[in-house]
N, C-alpha and C positions, 0 to 999 in steps of 0.2 A: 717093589717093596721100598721100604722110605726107608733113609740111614737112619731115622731119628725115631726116639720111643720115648715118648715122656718128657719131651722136650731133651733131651740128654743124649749123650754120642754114643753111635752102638756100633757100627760097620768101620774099620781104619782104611785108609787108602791102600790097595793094594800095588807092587810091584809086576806082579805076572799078568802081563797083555791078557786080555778076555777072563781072566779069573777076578770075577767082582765077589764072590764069597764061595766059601769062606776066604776072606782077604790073606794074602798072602805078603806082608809091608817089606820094606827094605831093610837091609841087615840094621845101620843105625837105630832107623824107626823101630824096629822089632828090639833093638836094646830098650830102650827109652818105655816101651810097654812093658816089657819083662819087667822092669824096674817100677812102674806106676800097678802095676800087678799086685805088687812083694807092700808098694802102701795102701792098697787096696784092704789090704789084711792087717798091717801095722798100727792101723789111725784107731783101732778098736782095741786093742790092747791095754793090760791095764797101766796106770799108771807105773808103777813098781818094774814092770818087764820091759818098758821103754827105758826108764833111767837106767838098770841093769844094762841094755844093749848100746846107752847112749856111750857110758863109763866105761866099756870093754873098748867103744873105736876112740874114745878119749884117749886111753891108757896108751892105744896103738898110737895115735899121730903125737901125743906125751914124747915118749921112746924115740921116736922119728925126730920131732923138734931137739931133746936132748943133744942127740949124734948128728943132727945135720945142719943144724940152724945158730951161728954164732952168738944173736942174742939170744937166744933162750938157756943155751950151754951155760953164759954167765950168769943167767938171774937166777938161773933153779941153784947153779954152783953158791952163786952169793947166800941164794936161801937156806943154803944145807941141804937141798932135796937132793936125793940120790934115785936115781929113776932104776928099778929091775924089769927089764924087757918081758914081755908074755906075761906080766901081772897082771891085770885089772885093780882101779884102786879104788878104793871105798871112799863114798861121799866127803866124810871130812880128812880125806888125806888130800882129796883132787880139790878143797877148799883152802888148799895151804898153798896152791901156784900163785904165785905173784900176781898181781891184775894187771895189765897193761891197757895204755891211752891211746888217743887220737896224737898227743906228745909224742911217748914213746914213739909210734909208726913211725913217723917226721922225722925224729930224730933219728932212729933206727938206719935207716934208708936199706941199702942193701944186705948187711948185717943180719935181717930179718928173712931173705934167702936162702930156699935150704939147697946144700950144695950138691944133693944126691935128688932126685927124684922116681917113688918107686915106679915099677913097671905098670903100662897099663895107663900112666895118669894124666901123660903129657897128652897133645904139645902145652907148653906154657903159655899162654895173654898176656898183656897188661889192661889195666882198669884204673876208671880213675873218678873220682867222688865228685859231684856238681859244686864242691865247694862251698855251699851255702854257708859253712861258717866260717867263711874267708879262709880257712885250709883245707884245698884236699887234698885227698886222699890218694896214693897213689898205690897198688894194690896187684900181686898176682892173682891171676886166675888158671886153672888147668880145663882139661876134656873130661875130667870128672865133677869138677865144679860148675861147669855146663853143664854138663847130664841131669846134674841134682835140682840145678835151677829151672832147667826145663821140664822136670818131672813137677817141683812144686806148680810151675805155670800151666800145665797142664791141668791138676787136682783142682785150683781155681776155676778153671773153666766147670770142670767137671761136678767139683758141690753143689755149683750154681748154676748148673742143668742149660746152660745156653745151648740155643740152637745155631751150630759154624755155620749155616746157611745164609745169617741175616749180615746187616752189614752194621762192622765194625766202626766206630767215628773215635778218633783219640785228639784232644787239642790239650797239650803240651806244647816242651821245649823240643825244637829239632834244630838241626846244626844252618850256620847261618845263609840264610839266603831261602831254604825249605819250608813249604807246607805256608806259604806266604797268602793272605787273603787276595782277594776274592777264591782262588781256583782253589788254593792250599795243594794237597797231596790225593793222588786218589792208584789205589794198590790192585792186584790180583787179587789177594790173599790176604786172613790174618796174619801172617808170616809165621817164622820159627819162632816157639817147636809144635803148637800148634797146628799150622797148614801140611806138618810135616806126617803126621798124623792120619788127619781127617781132610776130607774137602771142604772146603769153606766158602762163603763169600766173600764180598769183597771189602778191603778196608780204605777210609778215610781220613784225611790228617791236616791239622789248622796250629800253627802255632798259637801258643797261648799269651801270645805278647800283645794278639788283633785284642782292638776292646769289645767289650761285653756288647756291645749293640752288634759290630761282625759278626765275634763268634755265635749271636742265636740266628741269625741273618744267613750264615752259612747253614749252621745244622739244619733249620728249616728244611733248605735244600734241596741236603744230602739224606733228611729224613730216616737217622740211622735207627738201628734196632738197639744197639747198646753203643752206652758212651762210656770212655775212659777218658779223666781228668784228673785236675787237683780241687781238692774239699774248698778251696776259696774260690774256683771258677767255676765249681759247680753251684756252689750255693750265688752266686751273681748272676750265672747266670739263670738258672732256678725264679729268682726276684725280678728280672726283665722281662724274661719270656710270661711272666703269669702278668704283668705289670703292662705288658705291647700286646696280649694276647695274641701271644706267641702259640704255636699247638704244635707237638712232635707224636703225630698219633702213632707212629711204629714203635717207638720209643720201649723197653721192657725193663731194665735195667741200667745202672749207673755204675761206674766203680772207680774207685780213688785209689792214689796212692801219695808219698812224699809228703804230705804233711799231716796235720793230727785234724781228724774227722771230729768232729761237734754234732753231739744231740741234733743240736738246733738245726745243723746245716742237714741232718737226715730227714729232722719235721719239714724241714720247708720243702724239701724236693721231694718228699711223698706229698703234701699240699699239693704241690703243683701239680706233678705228670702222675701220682698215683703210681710211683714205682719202688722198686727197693734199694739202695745204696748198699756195694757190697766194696767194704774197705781192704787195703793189703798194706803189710807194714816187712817193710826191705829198705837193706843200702848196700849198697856196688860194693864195697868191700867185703860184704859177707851173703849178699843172696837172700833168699826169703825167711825172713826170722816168722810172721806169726800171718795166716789170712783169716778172714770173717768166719766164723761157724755159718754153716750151710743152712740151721734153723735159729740162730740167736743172733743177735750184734756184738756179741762178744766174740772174740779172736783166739784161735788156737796156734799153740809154737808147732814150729812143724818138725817137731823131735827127732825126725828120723835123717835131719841133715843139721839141725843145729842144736847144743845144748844151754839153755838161758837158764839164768842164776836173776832173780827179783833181791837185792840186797839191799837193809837199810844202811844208813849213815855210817853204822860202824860194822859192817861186813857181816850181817848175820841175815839169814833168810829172812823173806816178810811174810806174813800171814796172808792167807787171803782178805783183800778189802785194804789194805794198807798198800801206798805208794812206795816204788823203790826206783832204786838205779839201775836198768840192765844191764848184766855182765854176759857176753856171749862168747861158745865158740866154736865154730864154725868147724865141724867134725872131719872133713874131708878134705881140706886145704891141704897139702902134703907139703906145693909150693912157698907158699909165705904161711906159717900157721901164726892163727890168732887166738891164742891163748888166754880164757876168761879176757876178753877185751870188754874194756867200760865203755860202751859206743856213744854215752850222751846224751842218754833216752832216758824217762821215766815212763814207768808203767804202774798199773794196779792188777795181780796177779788174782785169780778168780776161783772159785771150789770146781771139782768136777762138773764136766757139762750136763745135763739132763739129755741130751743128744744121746751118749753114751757112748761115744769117743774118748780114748785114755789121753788122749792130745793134750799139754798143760793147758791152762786158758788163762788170759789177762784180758779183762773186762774191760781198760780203757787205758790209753797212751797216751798221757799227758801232755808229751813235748818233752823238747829237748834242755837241758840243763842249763844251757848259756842263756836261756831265755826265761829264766826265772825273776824274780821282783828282787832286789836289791833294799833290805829295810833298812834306816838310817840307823837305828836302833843295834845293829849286828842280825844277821842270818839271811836268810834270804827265804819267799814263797813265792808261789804259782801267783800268776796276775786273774787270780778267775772274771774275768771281765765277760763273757760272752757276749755271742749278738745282740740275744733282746733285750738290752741296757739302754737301747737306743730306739727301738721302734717307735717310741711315742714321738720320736722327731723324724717323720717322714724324709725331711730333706735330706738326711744322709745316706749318703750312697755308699762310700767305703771310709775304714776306718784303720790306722797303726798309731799304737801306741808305742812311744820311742823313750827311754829312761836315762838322761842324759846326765845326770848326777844322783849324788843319792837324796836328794830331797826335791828333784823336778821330775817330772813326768812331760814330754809332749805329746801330745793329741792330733795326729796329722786329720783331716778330714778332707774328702771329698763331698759336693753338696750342690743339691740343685738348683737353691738360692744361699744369698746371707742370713745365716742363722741372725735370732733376735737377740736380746744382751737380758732376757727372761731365759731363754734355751740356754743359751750357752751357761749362764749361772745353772740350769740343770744340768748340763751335764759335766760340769765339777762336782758338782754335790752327787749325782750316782757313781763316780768314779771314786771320792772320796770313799763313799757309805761301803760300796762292793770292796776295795782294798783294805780298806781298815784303818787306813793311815792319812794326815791330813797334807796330802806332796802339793807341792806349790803345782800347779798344772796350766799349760802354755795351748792353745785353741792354733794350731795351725795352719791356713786352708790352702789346697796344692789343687792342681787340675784333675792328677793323676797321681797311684801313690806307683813307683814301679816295683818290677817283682824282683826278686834274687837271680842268684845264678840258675841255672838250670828250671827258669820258668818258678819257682818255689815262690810264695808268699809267705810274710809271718805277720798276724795280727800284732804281735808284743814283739819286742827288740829291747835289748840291754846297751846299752855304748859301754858301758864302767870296764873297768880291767877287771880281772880274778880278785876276790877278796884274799887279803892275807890271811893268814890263817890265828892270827889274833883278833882279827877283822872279825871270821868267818866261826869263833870258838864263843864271842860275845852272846 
C-alpha cells in the first residue's frame, strides 16, 4: 500500500519494530500530531472564535509578562495598565499595550527575560535574526516555541500536498564553508520536524552565494522534485534556465521564503517550468507569522500561534485592501514575550478567503519599512519599480536600486554589454515616470551586485538616517 493519497501524507513513521499500520510514532512525534490534529480543525473556524481564543492566551502570557518580565512590568506600570490575572481582555483594551520595536528588543537586552518560566515550556534557546538590517536580533526561544514552529512547517508541507518521497533541493544561506558548489550538500532526509514525522527522501543543498549559471548547473543534476529558495534566486534563476535551455523535468513545485515575492517573479517561473510558487512569510524572532493559502496566492496568519494587528499611520486597524504596519505577537513565547511587536513589515490585509478557512488573510507583503522611498518633499513611499520596467533592455541581468540622499537615486546594474547613452536615457525616464518624482539618478555598472547577510537580497535599499519627525510630519 503506498503512504501517499492524493499526493498528500497519510501513513506517519512508526516507532514499534514490524508495526507499519496502524503507525504507532514516538512519544515527541505523536505530540507534534496531536497538536497539527487540534489545527486540522482550528484553520476552519470562524473568524470571531479564533480572535476570542487568540485574546484568552494573550491575556495569559499579558499576566506572565506583567509578573515576570522587567520590561514589560514598567511599560504597562508607565501606561497605567493594571493587568487582572484569569481575565481575558477585549480587543480595545489589548489595543492600549504599548508597541514595542526592533529599538526596544536592542535596547532591552536581558530586561526582556522572564525570570520564572512556566512548566512544560523549557529548556530555553537562543536565536538570532540574519541581520539584514544591520541589527539583529537576538531572541529566546523555548520547547514550545519549537513545537508550534514545527507544527506550522508541517501544515506547509501539508496544504501543498507534497510528496516526502521526492527530493528536497534548498539553495540558500548555510554557515561558512557548507553546501559549497560543485557537490554542495546532499542529506538522508527532509530533516526536522518533517522527517520526524513521515519518511522522506532525500534532501539537497547549494549555497546561494554560487552564481546563477552554478546554481541551474547544479539543480540540473540534482534534478529535484521541489525547490526551496529566495524570490530573487528563484526568479534568476527561472531567466537562465529558460534563456540556456535549461529543463528540470521532475521539478513540481517552488517555494520562497525571506523576502517579498513579486507577481512578476510567480509569471515568470510558471512561464518557465509550469509550476506553482508556494511563498511563507517568518523571522527568527517570532516563528511563522502567515503561509500561502493552499488554493489562492494570498497568505493566511496562522492565528493559532501568532496574533497580527495590520495598523495604519496612527494606530487604528486597516480595512481590507489598504497597506499597514504589522504589529505581532507571538502567543506562546513565555521566555522573552513580544508584545504587539512592530517587526518592520508592511502588509495589505485581505476579506475572507473563498477557501473557507477563518485564517486572517493578507493578500500581499510589501516589504519592509527601512526600505521605503525617501520623498525630498517630506514623507515617504514604496519604490513600485518592478521587473518589467526593464525588459525592453535585454542586456540587463540584475538590478538595485540604492537612495543615497534625498534627491539621488543610484541604479546599480549588472549587464551583458554597454548599455547605449539611448537606453540608458530610457531608463531614467521609466524610473522617473514609475516614482513620480524627478531624482537626479546615477547609472552604476558592477560585475555582481552581492547579497545581504543571511544570503537575502533587496531590489531597493535606503542609505538616509530615520526621518525626524518634523521631517517625517511634512
Amino acid at each position: 500500500m503506498s503512504e501517499i493519497e492524493g499526493g498528500g501524507f497519510a501513513l506517519p513513521r512508526s516507532a514499534i519494530q514490524d508495526v507499519t499500520w496502524p503507525a504507532v510514532p514516538a512519544a515527541a512525534a505523536a505530540g507534534l500530531l496531536a497538536l497539527l490534529q487540534q489545527l486540522e480543525h482550528t484553520q476552519w473556524w470562524a473568524p470571531e472564535r479564533l480572535l476570542e481564543q487568540q485574546l484568552r492566551q494573550a491575556s495569559v502570557l499579558l499576566s506572565h509578562a506583567a509578573k515576570h518580565v522587567p520590561f514589560h512590568r514598567a511599560r504597562l506600570d508607565e501606561a497605567g495598565i493594571r493587568i487582572r490575572p484569569g481575565r481575558t481582555l477585549y480587543p480595545d483594551e489589548w489595543a492600549r499595550i504599548p508597541i514595542m520595536t526592533r529599538d526596544d528588543i536592542q535596547a532591552a537586552g536581558t530586561a526582556l527575560h522572564a525570570d520564572v518560566l512556566p512548566a512544560g515550556h523549557g529548556p530555553i534557546h537562543r536565536q538570532s535574526s540574519s541581520g539584514s538590517t544591520g541589527k539583529p536580533i537576538e531572541s529566546l526561544g523555548t520547547r514550545m516555541t519549537q513545537l508550534l514552529w514545527a507544527a506550522f512547517s508541517v501544515r506547509e508541507h501539508l496544504w501543498h500536498r507534497r510528496d516526502p518521497r521526492g527530493v528536497l533541493a534548498s539553495i540558500r544561506g548555510f554557515a561558512t564553508g557548507k553546501g559549497l558548489y560543485p557537490a554542495g550538500l546532499r542529506l538522508r532526509s527532509w530533516g526536522f520536524p518533517i522527517a520526524a514525522l513521515y519518511h522522506t527522501g532525500p534532501a539537497v543543498g547549494l549555497s546561494v552565494m554560487t552564481s546563477t549559471e552554478q546554481q541551474a548547473q547544479w539543480l540540473a543534476r540534482a534534478d529535484p522534485d521541489y525547490l526551496l529558495t529566495f524570490p530573487s534566486a528563484l526568479r534568476a534563476l527561472a531567466r537562465h534556465c529558460r534563456e540556456a535551455g535549461i529543463a528540470l523535468p521532475r521539478l513540481r513545485q517552488a517555494r520562497t521564503l525571506s523576502e517579498v515575492l513579486s507577481p512578476e517573479t510567480r509569471a515568470e517561473v510558471e512561464a518557465t517550468w509550469g509550476i506553482k510558487v508556494c511563498d511563507m512569510y517568518s523571522a527568527r524572532e517570532v516563528g511563522y507569522m502567515a503561509l500561502q493559502c493552499p488554493d489562492h496566492d494570498h497568505y493566511h496568519v496562522q492565528a493559532e500561534g501568532v496574533l497580527v494587528e495590520m495598523l495604519d499611520e496612527a494606530g487604528a486597524p486597516c480595512p481590507p485592501g489598504r497597506a499597514g504596519r504589522i504589529v505581532v505577537t507571538p502567543l506562546h513565547n513565555f521566555a522573552m514575550p513580544l508584545l504587539r511587536y512592530d517587526i518592520g513589515d508592511y502588509a495589505v490585509p485581505g476579506r475572507p478567503c473563498p477557501c473557507g478557512r477563518g485564517l486572517p488573510v493578507l493578500t500581499r507583503i510589501t516589504g519592509r519599512v527601512r526600505n521605503m522611498l525617501r520623498l525630498p518633499g517630506g514623507g515617504e513611499a514604496w519604490p513600485l519599480i518592478g521587473e518589467p520596467w526593464y525588459t525592453n533592455i535585454p542586456a540587463i541581468r540584475q538590478y538595485q536600486m540604492v537612495q543615497t540622499a534625498l534627491q539621488r537615486l543610484e541604479l546599480h546594474l549588472v549587464v551583458d554589454r554597454p548599455l547605449t547613452a539611448g537606453e540608458e536615457a530610457e531608463l531614467r525616464r521609466i524610473v522617473v515616470d514609475r516614482i513620480g518624482h524627478p531624482f537626479e539618478i546615477a547609472l552604476i555598472y558592477r560585475d555582481a551586485i552581492p547579497r545581504g547577510p543571511g544570503g537575502k537580497f533587496e531590489d531597493f535599499k535606503c542609505e538616509l538616517p530615520p526621518p525626524s519627525p518634523a521631517e517625517g510630519s511634512a
